[in-house]
C-alpha positions as CSV (number, residue, x, y, z in Angstrom):
1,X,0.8,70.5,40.1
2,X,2.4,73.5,38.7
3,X,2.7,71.0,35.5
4,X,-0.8,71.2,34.8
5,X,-1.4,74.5,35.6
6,X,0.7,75.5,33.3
7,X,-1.1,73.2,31.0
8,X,-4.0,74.3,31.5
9,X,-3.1,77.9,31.1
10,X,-1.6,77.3,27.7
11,X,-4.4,75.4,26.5
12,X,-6.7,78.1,27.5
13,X,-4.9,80.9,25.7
14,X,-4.4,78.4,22.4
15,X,-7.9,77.6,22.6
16,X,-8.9,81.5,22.9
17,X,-6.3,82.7,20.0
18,X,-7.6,79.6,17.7
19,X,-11.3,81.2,18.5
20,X,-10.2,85.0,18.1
21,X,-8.9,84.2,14.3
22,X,-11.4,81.5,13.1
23,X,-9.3,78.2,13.1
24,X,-10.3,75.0,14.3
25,X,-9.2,74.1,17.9
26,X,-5.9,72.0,17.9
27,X,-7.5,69.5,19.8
28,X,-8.6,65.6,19.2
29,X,-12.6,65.6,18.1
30,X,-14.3,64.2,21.6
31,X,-14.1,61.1,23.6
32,X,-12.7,58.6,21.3
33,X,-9.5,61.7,20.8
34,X,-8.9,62.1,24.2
35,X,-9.3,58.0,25.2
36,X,-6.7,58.2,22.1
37,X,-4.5,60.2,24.0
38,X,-4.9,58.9,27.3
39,X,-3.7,55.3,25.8
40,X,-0.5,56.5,24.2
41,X,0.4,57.4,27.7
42,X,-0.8,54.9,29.4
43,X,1.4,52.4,27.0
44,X,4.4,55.0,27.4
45,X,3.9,54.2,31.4
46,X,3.3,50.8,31.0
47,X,6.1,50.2,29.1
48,X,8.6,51.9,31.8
49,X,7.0,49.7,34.7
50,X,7.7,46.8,32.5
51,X,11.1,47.4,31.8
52,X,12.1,48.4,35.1
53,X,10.2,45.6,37.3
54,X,11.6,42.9,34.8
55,X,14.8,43.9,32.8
56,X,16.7,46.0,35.8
């Protein structure tokens, strides 16, 4: 939990300095950015469960 706080926190303060001096937000454009993101991990987790069920 203290992982995504943290997260969170330093998203909020990138997100706020991005705003302060005019830049785009680092951040993927809507839905089809964060599914994006959400399926490299996935694949990252799936892979691990994969290798450790079947090759250990």
């Amino acid at each position: 939990m203290n992982e995504v706080l943290l997260s969170m926190s330093a998203g909020l303060i990138v997100g706020v300095v991005f705003s302060a001096i005019k830049l785009p937000i680092p951040a993927p454009p809507v839905l089809s950015g964060v599914m994006g993101i959400v399926g490299v991990y996935a694949g990252a987790v799936g892979y691990q469960w994969i290798v450790e069920r079947f090759f250990s």
